[in-house]
N, CA, C and O of each residue as an XYZ file, in Angstrom:
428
protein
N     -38.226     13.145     58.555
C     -39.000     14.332     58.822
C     -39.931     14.542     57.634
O     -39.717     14.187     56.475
N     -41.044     15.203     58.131
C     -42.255     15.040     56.557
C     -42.453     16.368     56.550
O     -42.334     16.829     57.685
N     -42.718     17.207     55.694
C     -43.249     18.775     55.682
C     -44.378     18.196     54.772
O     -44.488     17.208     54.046
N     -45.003     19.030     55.060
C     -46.721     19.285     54.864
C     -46.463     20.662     53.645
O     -46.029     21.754     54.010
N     -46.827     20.340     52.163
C     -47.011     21.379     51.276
C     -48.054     21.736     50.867
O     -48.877     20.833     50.711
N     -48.426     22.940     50.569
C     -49.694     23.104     49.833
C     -49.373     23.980     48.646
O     -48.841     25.090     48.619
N     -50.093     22.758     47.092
C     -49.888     23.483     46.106
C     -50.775     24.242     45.059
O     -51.748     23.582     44.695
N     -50.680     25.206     44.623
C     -51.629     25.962     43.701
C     -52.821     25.888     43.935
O     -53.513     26.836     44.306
N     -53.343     24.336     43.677
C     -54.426     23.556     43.093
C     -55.026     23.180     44.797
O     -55.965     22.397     44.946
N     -54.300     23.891     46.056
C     -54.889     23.856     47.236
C     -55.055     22.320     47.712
O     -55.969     22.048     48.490
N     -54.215     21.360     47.271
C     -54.330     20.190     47.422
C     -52.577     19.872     48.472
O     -51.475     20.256     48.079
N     -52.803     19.212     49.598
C     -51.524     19.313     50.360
C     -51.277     17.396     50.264
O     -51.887     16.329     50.334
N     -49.532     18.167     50.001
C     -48.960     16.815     49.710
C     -47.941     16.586     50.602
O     -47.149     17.522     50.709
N     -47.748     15.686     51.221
C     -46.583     15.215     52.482
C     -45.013     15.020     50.917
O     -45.049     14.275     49.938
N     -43.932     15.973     51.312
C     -42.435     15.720     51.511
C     -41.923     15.336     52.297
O     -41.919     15.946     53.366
N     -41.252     14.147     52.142
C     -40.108     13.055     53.335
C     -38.487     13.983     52.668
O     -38.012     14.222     51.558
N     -38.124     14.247     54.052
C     -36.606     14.900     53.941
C     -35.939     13.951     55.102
O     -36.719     13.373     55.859
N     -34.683     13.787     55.253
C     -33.963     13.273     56.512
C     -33.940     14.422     57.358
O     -34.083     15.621     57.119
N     -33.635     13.494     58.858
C     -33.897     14.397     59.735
C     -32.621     15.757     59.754
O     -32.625     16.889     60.237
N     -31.969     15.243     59.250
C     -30.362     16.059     59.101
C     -29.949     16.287     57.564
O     -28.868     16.083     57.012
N     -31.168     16.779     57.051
C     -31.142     17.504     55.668
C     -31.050     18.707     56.048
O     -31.339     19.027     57.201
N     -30.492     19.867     54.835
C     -30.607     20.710     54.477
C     -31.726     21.185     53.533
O     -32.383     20.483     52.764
N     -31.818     22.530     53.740
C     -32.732     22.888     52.282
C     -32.347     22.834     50.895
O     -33.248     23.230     50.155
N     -31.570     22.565     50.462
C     -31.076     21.874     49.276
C     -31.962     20.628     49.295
O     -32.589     20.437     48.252
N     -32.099     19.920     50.086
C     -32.564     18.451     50.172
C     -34.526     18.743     50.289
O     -35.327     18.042     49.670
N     -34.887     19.790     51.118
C     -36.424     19.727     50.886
C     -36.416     20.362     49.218
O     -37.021     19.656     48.410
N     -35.835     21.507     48.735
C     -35.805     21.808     47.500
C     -35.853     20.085     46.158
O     -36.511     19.886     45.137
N     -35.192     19.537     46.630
C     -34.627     18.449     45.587
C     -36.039     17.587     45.445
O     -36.646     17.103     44.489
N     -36.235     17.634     46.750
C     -37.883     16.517     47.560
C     -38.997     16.929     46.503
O     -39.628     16.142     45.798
N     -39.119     18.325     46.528
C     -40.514     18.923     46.111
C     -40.422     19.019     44.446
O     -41.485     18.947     43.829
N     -39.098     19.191     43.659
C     -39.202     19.065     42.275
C     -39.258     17.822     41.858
O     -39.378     17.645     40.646
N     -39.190     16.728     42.706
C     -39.044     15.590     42.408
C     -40.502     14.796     42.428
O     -40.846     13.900     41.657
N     -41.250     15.360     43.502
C     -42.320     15.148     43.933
C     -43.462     15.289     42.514
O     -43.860     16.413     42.209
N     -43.836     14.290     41.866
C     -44.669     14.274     40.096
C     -46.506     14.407     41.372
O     -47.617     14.435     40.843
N     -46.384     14.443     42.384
C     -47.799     14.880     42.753
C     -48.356     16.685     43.067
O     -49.426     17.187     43.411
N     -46.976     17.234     42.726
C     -47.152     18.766     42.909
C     -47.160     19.463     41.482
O     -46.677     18.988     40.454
N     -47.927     20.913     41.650
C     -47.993     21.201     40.479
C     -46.505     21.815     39.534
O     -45.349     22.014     39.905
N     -47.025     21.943     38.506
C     -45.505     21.666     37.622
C     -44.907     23.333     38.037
O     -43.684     23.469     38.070
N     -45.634     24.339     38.289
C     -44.894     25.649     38.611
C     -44.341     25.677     40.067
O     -43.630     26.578     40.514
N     -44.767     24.552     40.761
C     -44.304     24.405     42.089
C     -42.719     23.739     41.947
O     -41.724     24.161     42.536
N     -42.773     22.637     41.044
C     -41.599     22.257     40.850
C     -40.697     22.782     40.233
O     -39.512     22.555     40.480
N     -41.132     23.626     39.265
C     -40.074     24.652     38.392
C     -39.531     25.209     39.266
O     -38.441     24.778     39.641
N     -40.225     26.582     40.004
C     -39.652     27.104     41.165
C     -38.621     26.372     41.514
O     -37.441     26.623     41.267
N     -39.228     25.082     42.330
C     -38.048     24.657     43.423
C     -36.785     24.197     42.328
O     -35.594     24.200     42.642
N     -37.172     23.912     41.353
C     -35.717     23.309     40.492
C     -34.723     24.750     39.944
O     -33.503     24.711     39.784
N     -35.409     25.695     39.772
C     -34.701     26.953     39.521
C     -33.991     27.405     41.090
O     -33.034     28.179     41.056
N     -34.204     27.190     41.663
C     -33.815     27.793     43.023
C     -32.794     26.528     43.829
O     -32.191     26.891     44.839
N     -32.735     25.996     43.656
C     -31.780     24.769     43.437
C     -30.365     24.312     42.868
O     -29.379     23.694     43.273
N     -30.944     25.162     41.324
C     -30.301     25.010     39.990
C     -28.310     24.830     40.456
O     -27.439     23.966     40.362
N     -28.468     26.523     41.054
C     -27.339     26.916     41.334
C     -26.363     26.062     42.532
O     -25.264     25.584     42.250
N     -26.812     26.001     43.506
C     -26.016     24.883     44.163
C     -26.090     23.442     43.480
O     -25.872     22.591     44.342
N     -26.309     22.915     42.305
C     -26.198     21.718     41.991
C     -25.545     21.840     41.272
O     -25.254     20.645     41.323
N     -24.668     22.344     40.207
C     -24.009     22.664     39.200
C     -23.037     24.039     39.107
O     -23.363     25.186     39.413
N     -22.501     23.843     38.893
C     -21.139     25.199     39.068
C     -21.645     26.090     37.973
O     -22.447     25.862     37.068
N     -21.054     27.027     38.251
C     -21.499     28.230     36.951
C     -19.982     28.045     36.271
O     -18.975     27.587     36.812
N     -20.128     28.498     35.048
C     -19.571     28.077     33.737
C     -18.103     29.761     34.410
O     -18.438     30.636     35.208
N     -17.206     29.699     33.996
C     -15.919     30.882     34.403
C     -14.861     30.253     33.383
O     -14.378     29.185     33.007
N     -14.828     31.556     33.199
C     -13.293     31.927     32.471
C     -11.833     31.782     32.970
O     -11.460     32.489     33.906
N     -11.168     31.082     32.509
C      -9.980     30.700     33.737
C      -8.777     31.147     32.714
O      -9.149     31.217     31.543
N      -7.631     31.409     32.914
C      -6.475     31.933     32.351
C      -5.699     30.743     32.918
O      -5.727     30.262     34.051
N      -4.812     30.300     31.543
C      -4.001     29.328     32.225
C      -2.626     29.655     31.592
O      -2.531     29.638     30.365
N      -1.460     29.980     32.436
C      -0.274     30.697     31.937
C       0.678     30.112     31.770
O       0.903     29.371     32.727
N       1.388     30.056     31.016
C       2.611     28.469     30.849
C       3.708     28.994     32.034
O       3.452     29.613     33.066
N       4.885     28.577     31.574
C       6.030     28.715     32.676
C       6.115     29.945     33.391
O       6.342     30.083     34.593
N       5.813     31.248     32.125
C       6.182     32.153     32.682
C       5.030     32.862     33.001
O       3.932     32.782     32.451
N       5.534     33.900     34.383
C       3.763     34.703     34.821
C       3.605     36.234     33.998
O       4.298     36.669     33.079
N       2.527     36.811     34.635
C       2.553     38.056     33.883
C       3.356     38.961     34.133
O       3.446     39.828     33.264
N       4.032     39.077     35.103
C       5.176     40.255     34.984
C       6.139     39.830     34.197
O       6.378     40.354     33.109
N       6.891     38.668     34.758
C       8.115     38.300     33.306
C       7.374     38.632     32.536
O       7.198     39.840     32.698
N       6.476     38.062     31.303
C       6.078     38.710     29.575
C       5.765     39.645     29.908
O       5.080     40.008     28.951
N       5.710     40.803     30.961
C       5.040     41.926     30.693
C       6.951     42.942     30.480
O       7.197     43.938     29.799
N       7.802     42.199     31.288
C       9.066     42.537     31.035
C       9.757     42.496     29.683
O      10.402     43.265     28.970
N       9.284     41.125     29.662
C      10.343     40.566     28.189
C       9.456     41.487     26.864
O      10.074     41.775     25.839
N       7.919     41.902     27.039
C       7.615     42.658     25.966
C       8.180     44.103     26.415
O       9.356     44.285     26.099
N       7.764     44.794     26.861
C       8.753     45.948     27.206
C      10.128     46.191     26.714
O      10.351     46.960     25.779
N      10.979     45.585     27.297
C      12.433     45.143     26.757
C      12.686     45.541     24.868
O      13.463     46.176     24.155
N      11.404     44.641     24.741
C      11.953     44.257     23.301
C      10.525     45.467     22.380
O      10.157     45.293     21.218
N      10.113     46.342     23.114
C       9.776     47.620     22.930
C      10.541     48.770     22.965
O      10.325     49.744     22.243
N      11.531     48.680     23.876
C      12.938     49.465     23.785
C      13.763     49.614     22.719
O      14.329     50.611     22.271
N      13.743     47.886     22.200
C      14.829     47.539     21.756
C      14.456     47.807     20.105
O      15.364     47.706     19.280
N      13.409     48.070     19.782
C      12.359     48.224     18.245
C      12.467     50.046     18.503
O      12.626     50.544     17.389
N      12.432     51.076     19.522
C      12.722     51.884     19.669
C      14.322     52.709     18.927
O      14.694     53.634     18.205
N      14.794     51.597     19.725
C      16.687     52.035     19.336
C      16.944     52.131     18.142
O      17.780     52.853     17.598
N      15.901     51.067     17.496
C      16.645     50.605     16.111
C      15.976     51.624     15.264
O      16.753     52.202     14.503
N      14.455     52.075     15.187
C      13.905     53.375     14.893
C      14.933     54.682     14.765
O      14.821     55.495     13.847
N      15.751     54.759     15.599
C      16.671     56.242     15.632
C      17.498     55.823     15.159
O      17.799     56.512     14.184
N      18.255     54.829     15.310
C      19.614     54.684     14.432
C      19.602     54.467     13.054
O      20.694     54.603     12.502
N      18.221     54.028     12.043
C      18.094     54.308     11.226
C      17.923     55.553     10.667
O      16.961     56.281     10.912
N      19.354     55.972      9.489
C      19.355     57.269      8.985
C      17.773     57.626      8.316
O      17.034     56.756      7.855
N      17.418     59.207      8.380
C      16.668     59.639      8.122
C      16.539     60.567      6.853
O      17.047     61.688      6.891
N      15.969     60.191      5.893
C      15.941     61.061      5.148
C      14.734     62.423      4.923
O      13.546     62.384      5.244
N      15.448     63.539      4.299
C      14.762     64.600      4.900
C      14.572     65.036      3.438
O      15.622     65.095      2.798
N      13.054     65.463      2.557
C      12.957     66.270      1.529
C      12.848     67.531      1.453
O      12.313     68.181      2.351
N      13.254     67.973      0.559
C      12.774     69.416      0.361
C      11.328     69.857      0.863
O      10.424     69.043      0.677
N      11.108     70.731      1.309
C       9.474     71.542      1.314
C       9.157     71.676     -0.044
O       9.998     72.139     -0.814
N       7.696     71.219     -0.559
C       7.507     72.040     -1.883
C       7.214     73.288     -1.692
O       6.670     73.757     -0.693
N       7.556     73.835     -2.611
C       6.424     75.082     -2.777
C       5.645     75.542     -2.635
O       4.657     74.807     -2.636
N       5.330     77.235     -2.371
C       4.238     77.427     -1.342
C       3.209     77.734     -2.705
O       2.562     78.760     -2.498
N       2.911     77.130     -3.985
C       2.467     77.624     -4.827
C       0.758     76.857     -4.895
O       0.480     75.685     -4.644
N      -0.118     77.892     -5.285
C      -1.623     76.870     -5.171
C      -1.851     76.646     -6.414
O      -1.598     77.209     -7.478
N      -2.557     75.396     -5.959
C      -3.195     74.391     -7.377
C      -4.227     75.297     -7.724
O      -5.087     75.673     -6.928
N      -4.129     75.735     -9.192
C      -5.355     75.996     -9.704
C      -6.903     75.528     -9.489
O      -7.971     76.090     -9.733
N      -6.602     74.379     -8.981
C      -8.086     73.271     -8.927
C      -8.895     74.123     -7.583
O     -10.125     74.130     -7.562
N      -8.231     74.705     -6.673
C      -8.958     75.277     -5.883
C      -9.057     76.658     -5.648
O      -9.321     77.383     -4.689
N      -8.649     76.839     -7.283
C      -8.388     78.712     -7.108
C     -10.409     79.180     -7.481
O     -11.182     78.494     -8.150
N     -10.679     80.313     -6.877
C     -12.154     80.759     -7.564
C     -11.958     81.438     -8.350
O     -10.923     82.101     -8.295
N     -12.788     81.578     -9.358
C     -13.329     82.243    -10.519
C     -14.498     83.201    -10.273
O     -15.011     83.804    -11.216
């Protein structure tokens, strides 16, 4: 199959696609095509871009255990840093004195 283009420069250039292409495939035709102008081909290679190459993603990869177990086993051992907080005796000081520092008395 041939499509008939016309570029910028008003000059029309025949693209050969198969008859059982997609537009991915006239896209690929026309950036490839060194007789069209170069913003014609940018276009088509930007618009392309994305179905030819995967976009870049962030993936999480979790060993044996999933996120609820560690979300358990930290918990747990948040309890357990809790307990030990209270059963350590507390020591309690005196109040000082309700007496003021000179340094902020006025004159």
């Amino acid at each position: 199959m041939r499509s008939l283009i016309e570029d910028e420069g008003s000059k029309k250039s025949q693209v050969e696609i198969p008859s059982d292409g997609i537009s991915l495939d006239l896209l690929r035709a026309v950036y490839r095509n060194p007789s069209l102008a170069l913003t014609t081909r940018m276009r088509a290679a930007i618009a392309a871009l994305p179905h030819e190459v995967p976009k870049l993603a962030v993936t999480a990869v979790m060993s044996d255990n999933d996120f609820a177990t560690l979300l358990d086993r930290r918990l747990k051992r948040i309890e357990e840093m809790k307990a030990k907080e209270i059963e350590a005796p507390v020591e309690v000081k005196p109040a000082l004195p309700g007496l003021s520092d000179r340094r902020y008395r006025r004159f």
